[in-house]
C-alpha positions as a Markdown table, in Angstrom:
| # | Residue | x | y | z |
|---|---|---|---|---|
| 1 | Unk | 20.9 | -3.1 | 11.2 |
| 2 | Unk | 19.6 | -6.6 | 10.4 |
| 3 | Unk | 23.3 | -7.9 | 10.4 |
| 4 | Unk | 24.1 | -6.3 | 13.8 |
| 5 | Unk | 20.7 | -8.1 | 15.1 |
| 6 | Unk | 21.4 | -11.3 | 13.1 |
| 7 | Unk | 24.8 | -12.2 | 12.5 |
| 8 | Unk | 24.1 | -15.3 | 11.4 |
| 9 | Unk | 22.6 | -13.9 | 7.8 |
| 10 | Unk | 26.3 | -12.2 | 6.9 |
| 11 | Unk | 27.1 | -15.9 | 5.5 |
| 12 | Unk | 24.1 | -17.7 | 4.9 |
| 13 | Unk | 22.0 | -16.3 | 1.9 |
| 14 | Unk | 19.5 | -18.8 | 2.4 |
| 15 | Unk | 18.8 | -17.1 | 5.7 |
| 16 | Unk | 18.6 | -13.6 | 4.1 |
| 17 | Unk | 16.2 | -14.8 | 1.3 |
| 18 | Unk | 14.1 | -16.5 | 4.8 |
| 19 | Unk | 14.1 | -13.4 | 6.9 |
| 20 | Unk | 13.1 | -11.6 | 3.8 |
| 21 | Unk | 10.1 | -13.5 | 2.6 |
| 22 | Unk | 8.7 | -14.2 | 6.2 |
| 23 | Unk | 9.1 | -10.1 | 6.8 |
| 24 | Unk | 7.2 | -8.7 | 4.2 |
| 25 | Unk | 5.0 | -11.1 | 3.6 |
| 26 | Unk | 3.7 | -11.9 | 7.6 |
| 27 | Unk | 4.0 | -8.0 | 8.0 |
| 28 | Unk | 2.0 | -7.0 | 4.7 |
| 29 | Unk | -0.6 | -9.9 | 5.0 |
| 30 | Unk | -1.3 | -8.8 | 8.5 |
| 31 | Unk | -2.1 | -5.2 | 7.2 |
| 32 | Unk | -4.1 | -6.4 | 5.1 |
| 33 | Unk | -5.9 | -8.4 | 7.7 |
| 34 | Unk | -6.1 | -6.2 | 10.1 |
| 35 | Unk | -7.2 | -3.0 | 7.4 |
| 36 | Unk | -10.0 | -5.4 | 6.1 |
| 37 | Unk | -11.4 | -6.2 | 10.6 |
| 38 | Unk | -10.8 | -2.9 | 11.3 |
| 39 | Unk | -13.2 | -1.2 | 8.3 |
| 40 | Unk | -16.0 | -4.1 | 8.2 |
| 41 | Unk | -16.1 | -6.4 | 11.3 |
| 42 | Unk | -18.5 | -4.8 | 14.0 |
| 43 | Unk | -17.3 | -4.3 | 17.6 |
| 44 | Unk | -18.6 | -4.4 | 20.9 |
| 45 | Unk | -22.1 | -6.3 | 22.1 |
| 46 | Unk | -23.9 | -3.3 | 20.2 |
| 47 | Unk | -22.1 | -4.4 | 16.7 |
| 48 | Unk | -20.1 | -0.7 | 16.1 |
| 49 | Unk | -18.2 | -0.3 | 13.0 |
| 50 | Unk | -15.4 | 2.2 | 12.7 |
| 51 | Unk | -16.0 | 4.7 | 10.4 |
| 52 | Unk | -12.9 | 7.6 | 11.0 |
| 53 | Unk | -10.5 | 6.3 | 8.1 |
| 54 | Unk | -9.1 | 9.9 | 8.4 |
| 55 | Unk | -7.7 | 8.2 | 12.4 |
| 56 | Unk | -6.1 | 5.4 | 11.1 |
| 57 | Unk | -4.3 | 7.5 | 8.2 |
| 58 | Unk | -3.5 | 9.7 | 11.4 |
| 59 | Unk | -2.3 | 6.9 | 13.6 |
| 60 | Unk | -0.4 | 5.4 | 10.6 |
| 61 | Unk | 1.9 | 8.4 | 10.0 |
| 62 | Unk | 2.9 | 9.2 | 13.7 |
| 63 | Unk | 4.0 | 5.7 | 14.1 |
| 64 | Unk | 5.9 | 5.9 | 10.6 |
| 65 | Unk | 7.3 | 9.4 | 11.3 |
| 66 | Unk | 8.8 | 8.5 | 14.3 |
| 67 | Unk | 10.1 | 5.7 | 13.0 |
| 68 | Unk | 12.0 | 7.4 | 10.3 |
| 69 | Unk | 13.3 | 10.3 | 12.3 |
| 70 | Unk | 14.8 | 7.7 | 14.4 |
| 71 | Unk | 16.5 | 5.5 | 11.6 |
| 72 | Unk | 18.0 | 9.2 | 10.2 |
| 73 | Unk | 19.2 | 10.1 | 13.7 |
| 74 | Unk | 20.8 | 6.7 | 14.4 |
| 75 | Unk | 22.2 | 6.8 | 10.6 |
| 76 | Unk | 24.0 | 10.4 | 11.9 |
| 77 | Unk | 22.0 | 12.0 | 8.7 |
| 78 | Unk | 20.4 | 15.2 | 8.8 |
| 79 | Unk | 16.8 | 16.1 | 9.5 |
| 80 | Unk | 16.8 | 19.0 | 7.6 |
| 81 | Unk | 14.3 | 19.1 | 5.0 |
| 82 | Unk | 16.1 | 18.7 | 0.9 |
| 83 | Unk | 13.7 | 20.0 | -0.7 |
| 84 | Unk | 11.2 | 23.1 | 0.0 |
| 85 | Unk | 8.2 | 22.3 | 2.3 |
| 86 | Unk | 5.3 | 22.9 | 0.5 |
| 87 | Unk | 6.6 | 19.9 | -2.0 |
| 88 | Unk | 6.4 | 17.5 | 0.9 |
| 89 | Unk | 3.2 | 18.9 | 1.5 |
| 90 | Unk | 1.7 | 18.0 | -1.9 |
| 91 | Unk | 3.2 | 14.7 | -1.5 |
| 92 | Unk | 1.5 | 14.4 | 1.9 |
| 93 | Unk | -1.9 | 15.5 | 0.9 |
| 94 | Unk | -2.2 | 13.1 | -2.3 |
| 95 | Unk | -0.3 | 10.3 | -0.1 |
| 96 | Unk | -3.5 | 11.1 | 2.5 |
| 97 | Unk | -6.4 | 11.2 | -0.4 |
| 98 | Unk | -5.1 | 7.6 | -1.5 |
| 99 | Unk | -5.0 | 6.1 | 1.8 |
| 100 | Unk | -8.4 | 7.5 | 2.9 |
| 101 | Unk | -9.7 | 6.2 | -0.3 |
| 102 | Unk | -8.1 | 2.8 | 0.2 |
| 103 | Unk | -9.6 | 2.4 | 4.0 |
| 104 | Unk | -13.1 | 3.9 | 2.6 |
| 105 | Unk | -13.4 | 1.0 | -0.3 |
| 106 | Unk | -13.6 | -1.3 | 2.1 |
| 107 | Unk | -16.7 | 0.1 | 3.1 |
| 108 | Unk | -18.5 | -0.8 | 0.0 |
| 109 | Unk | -16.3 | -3.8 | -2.2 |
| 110 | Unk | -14.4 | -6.9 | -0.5 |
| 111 | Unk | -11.0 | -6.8 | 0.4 |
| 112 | Unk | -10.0 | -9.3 | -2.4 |
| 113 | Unk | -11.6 | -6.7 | -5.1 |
| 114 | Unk | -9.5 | -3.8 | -3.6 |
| 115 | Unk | -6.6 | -6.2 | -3.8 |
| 116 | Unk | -6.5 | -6.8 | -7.2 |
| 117 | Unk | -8.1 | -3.4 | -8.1 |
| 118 | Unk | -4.5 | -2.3 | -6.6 |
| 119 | Unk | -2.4 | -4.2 | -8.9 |
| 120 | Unk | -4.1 | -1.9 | -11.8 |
| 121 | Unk | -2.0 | 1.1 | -10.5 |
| 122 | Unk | 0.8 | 1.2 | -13.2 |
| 123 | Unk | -2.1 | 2.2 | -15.4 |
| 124 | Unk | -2.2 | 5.7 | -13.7 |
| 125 | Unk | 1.5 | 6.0 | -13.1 |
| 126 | Unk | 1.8 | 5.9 | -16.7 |
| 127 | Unk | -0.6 | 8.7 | -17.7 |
| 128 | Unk | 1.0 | 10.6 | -14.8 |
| 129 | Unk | 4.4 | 10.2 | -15.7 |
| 130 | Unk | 3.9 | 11.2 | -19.3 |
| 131 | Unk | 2.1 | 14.6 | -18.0 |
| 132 | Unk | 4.5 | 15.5 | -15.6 |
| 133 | Unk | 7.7 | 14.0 | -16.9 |
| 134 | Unk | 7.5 | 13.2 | -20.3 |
| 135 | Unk | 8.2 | 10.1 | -20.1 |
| 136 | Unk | 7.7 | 7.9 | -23.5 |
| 137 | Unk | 6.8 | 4.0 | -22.9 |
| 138 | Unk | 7.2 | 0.9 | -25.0 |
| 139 | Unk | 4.3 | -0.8 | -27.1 |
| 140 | Unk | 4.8 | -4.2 | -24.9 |
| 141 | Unk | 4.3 | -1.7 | -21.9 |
| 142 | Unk | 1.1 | -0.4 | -22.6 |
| 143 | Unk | 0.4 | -4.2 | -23.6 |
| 144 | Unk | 1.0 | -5.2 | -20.1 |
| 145 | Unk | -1.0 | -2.4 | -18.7 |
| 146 | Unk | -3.8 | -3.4 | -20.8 |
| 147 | Unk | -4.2 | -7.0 | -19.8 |
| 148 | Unk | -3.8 | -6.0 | -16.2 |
| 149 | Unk | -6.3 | -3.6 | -16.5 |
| 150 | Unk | -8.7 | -6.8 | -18.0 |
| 151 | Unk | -8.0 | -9.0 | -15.9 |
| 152 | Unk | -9.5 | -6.3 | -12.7 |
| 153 | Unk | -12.2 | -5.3 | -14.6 |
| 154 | Unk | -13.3 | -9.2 | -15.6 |
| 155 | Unk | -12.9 | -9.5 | -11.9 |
| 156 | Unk | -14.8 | -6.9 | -10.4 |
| 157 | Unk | -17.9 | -7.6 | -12.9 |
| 158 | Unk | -18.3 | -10.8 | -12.4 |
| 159 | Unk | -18.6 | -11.2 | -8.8 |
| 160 | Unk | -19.7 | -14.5 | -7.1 |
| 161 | Unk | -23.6 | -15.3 | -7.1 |
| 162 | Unk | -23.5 | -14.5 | -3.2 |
| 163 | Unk | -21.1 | -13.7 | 0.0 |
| 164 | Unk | -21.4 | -15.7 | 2.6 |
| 165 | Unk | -19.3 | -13.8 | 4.7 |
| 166 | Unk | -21.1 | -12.8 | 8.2 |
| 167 | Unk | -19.4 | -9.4 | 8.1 |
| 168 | Unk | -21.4 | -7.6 | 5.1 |
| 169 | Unk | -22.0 | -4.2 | 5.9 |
| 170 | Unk | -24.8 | -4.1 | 4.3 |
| 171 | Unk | -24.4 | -1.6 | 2.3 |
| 172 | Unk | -22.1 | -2.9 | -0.6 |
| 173 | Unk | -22.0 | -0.8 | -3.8 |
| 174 | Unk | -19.5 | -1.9 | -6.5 |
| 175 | Unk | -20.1 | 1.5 | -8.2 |
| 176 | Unk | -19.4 | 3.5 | -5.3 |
| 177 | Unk | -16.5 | 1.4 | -4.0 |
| 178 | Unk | -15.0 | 1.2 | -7.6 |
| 179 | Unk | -15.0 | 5.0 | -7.8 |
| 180 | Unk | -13.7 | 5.0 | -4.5 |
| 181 | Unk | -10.5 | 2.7 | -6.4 |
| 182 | Unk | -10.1 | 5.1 | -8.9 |
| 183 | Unk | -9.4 | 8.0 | -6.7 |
| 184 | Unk | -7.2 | 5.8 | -5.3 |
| 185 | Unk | -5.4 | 5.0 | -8.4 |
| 186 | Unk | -5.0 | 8.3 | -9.7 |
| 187 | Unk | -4.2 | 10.0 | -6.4 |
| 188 | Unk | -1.4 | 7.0 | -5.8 |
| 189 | Unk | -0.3 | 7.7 | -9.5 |
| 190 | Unk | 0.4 | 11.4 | -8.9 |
| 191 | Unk | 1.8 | 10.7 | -5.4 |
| 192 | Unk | 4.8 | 8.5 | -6.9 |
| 193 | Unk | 5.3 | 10.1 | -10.4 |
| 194 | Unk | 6.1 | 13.5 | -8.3 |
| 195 | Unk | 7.6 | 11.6 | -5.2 |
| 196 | Unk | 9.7 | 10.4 | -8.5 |
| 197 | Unk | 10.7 | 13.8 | -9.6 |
| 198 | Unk | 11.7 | 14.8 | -6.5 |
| 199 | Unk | 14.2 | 12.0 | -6.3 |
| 200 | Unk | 15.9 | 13.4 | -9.2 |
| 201 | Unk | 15.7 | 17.1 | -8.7 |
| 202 | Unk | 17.1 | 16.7 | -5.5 |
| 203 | Unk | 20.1 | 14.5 | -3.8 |
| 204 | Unk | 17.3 | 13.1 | -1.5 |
| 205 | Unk | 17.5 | 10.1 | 1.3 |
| 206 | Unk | 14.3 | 8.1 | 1.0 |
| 207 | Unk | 14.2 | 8.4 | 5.0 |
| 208 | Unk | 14.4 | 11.9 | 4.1 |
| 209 | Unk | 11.3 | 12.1 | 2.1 |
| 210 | Unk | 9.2 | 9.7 | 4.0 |
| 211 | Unk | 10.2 | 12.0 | 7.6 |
| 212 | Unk | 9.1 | 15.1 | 6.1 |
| 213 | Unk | 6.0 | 13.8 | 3.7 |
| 214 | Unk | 4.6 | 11.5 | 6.9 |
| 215 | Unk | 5.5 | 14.4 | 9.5 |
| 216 | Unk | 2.7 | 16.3 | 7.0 |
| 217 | Unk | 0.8 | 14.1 | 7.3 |
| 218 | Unk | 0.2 | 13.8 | 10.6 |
| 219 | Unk | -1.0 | 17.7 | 10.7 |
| 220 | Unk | -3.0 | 17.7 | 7.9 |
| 221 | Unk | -4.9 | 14.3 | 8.8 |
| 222 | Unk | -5.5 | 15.5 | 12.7 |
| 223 | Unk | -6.4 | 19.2 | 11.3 |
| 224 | Unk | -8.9 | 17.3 | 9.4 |
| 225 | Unk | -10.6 | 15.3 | 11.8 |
| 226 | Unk | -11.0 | 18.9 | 14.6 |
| 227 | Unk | -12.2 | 20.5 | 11.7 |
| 228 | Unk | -14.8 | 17.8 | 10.3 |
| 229 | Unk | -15.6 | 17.4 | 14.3 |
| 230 | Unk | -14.0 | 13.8 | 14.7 |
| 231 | Unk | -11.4 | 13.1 | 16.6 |
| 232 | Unk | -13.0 | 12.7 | 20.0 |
| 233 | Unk | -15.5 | 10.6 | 18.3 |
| 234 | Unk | -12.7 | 8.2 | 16.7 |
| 235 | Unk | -11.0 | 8.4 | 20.2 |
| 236 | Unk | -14.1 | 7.7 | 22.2 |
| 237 | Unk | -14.7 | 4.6 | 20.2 |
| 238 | Unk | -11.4 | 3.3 | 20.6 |
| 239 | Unk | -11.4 | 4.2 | 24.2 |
| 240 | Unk | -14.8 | 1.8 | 24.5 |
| 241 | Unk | -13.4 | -0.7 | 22.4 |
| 242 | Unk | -9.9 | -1.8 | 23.6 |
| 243 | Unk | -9.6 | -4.9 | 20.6 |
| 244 | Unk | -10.1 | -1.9 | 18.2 |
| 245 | Unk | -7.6 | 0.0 | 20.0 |
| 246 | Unk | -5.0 | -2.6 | 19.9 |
| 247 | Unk | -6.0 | -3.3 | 16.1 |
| 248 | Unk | -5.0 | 0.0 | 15.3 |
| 249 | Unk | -1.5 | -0.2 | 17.1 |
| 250 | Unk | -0.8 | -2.9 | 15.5 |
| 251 | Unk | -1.9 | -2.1 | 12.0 |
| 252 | Unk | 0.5 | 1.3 | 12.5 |
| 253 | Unk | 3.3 | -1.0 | 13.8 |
| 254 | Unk | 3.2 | -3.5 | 10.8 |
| 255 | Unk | 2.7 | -1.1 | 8.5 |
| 256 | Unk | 6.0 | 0.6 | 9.8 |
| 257 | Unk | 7.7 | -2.9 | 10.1 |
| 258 | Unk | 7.0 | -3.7 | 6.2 |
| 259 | Unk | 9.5 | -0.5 | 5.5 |
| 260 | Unk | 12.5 | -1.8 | 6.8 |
| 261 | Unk | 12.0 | -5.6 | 5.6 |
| 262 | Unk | 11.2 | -4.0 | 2.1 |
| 263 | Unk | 14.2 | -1.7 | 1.9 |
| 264 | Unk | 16.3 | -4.6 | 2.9 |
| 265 | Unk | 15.0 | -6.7 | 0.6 |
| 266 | Unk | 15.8 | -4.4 | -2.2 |
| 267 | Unk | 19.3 | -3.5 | -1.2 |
| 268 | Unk | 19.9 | -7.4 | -0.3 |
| 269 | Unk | 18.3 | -9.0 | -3.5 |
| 270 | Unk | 17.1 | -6.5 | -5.9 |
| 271 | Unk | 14.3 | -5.1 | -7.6 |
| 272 | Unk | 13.2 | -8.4 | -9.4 |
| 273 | Unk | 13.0 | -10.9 | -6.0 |
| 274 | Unk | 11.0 | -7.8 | -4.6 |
| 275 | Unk | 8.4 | -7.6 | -7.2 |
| 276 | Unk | 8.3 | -11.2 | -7.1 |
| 277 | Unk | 7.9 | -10.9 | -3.6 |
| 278 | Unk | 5.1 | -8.4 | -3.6 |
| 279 | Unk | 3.0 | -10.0 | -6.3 |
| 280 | Unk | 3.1 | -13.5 | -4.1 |
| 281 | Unk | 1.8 | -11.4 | -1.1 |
| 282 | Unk | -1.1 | -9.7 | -3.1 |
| 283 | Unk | -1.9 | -13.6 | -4.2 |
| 284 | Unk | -1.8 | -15.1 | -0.6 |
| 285 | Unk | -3.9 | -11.6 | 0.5 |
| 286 | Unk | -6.5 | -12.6 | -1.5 |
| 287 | Unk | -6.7 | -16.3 | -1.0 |
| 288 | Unk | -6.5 | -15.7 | 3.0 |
| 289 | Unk | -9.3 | -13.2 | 2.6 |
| 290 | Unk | -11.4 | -15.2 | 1.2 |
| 291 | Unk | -10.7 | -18.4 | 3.4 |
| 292 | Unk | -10.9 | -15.6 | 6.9 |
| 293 | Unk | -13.8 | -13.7 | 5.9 |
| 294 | Unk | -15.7 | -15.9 | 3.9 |
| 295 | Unk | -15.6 | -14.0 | 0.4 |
| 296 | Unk | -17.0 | -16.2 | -2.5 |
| 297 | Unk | -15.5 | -16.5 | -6.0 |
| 298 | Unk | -16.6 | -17.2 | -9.2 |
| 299 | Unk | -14.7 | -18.8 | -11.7 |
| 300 | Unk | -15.2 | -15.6 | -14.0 |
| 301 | Unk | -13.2 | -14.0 | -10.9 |
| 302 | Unk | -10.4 | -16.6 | -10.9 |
| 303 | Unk | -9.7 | -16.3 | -14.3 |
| 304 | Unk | -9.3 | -12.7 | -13.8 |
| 305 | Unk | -6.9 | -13.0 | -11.1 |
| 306 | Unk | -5.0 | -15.7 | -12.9 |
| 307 | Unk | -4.5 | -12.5 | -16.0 |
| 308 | Unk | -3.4 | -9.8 | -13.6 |
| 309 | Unk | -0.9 | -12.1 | -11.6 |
| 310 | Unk | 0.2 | -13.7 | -14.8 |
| 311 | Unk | 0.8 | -10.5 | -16.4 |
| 312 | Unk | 2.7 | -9.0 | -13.0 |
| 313 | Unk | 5.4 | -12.3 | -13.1 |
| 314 | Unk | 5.4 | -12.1 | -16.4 |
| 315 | Unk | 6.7 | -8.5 | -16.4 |
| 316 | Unk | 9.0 | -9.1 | -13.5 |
| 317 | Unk | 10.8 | -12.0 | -15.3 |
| 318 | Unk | 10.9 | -10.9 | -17.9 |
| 319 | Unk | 13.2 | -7.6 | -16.7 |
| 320 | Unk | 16.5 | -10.0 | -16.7 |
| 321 | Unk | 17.8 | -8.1 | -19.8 |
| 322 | Unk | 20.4 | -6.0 | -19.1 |
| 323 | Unk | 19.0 | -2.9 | -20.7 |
| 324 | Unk | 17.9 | 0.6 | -19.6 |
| 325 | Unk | 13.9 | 0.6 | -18.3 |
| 326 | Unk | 11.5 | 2.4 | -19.8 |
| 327 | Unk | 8.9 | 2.4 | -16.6 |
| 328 | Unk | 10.3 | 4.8 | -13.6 |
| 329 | Unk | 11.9 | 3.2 | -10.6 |
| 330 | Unk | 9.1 | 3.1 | -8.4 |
| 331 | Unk | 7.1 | 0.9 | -10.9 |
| 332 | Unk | 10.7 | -1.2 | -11.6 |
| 333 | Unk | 10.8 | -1.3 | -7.6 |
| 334 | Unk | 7.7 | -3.3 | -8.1 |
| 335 | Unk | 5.6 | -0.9 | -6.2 |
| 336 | Unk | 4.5 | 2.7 | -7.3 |
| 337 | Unk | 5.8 | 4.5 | -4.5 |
| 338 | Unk | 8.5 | 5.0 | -2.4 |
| 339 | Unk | 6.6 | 4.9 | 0.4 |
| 340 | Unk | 6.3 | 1.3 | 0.4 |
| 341 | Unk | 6.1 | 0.6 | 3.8 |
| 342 | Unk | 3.2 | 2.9 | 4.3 |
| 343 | Unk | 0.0 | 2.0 | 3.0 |
């Protein structure tokens, strides 16, 4: 698709490695943007936040299923399901728990401590995949996992003396939102260690999966919000607030966007740029949180960030030996899901 739109990048790898890069990381950073306005900054003259995460998961998932029915239909593949329904379901409904829990954080810790919290998630992946797959790691992979794991926890206990930011909820509660990340983390980890196993018990399209898992989605996250009463209370806020409207259109749209630069990216460059890719545009997240919405840090916190992002190029660099992995693909991939486009 991207050589029919851009001829030009058939001979000129510079250009590919350009049109990667400036994809994922403008559509990525925008999400993350966009996820941190919609969730804390106030609208209207009466200073309204939006409270339905359950919505955006909603609105997320119709844009993404759509999008993926249409790439199988224009790729002449089937739509019929691989594998049997209710496995896409379980998918869905742990894929929904994660994202409601990542939207939710940001009610109660910064965006930059949700950030990094994120980068812990190959912790999770790897208790999961030894319970449901028996999967046996390395000692240098639990020592990676380890100083990841320090590095988030030295950064989310020693936060700056104060946050200047103007859009404090008021209401922040690292315990609360920190148990929020840890439902996320362990929801996300069972999400990709069985999104995993599906790939290998079934000769499954990745379209495939995300059609089916995101077209799930979409009725359990609107059956949720008639039955907890609100979906016309998420639609009349948007419907008085047109910037939060357009906000959520175009969180849905990058988040949609990200899965086409990413799966390029992958089949153009490999797994290694990727993950090199991804941990840059956790980095730049971070730094233009803090500079956009005024989040402090202290130096406690930068040394912590310094140890996770260390450990994450360290672990994709050091991958240039030609031998078989012992982490799954989706933590290879550097990403644990294959649902990387769909936050």
């Amino acid at each position: 698709m991207a050589e029919l739109l851009l001829p030009a990048l058939k001979e000129n790898k510079f250009l590919k490695g350009v049109f990667a890069v400036v994809g994922i990381m403008s559509t990525l950073v925008i999400y993350g943007v966009l996820q941190e306005k919609i969730m804390r900054v106030p609208y209207g003259p009466n200073n309204e936040y939006f409270k339905d995460s359950l919505f955006l998961v909603f609105c997320n998932r119709i844009m993404t299923s759509a999008a993926s029915a249409g790439a199988l239909l224009a790729s002449k593949k089937a739509l019929d399901p691989v594998a049997p329904v209710y496995k896409y379901c379980l998918v869905s409904v742990t894929n929904i728990l994660t994202t409601t829990c990542q939207y939710e954080a940001l009610k109660y810790v910064s965006f930059p401590v949700q950030t990094l919290a994120k980068c812990a998630k190959m912790i999770p992946v790897m208790l999961w995949s030894t319970v449901i797959m028996q999967k046996i790691y390395k000692a240098h992979d639990y020592f990676l996992a380890f100083l990841v794991m320090l590095g988030c926890a030295i950064f989310i206990l020693y936060p700056a003396a104060g946050d200047i930011s103007p859009y404090n909820r008021g209401r922040e509660s690292t315990v609360w939102g920190v148990s929020l990340m840890i439902g996320y983390l362990g929801f996300d980890g069972f999400t990709s260690t069985f999104q995993d196993k599906l790939f290998k018990g079934y000769d499954m399209e990745i379209q495939n999966q995300i059609f089916y898992t995101t077209l799930c989605s979409c009725i359990l996250s609107l059956t949720g919000l008639i039955l907890q009463g609100h979906l016309l209370d998420a639609i009349d806020f948007v419907s008085r607030h047109n910037d939060c409207f357009l906000d959520i259109a175009l969180l849905s749209t990058v988040a949609t966007a990200s899965q086409f630069f990413i799966s390029y990216t992958i089949r153009t460059f490999g797994a290694l740029t990727f993950a090199t890719i991804m941990t840059t545009r956790q980095l730049v997240s971070i730094l233009l949180s803090c500079a956009w919405f005024g989040h402090p840090l202290s130096w406690e916190q930068c040394i912590g960030a310094v140890i996770v992002f260390g450990t994450l190029y360290a672990k994709s660099f050091l991958k240039n030996k030609p031998q078989k992995p012992s982490l799954p693909e989706h933590l290879r991939d550097g990403e644990s899901s294959p649902l990387r486009g769909i936050p």
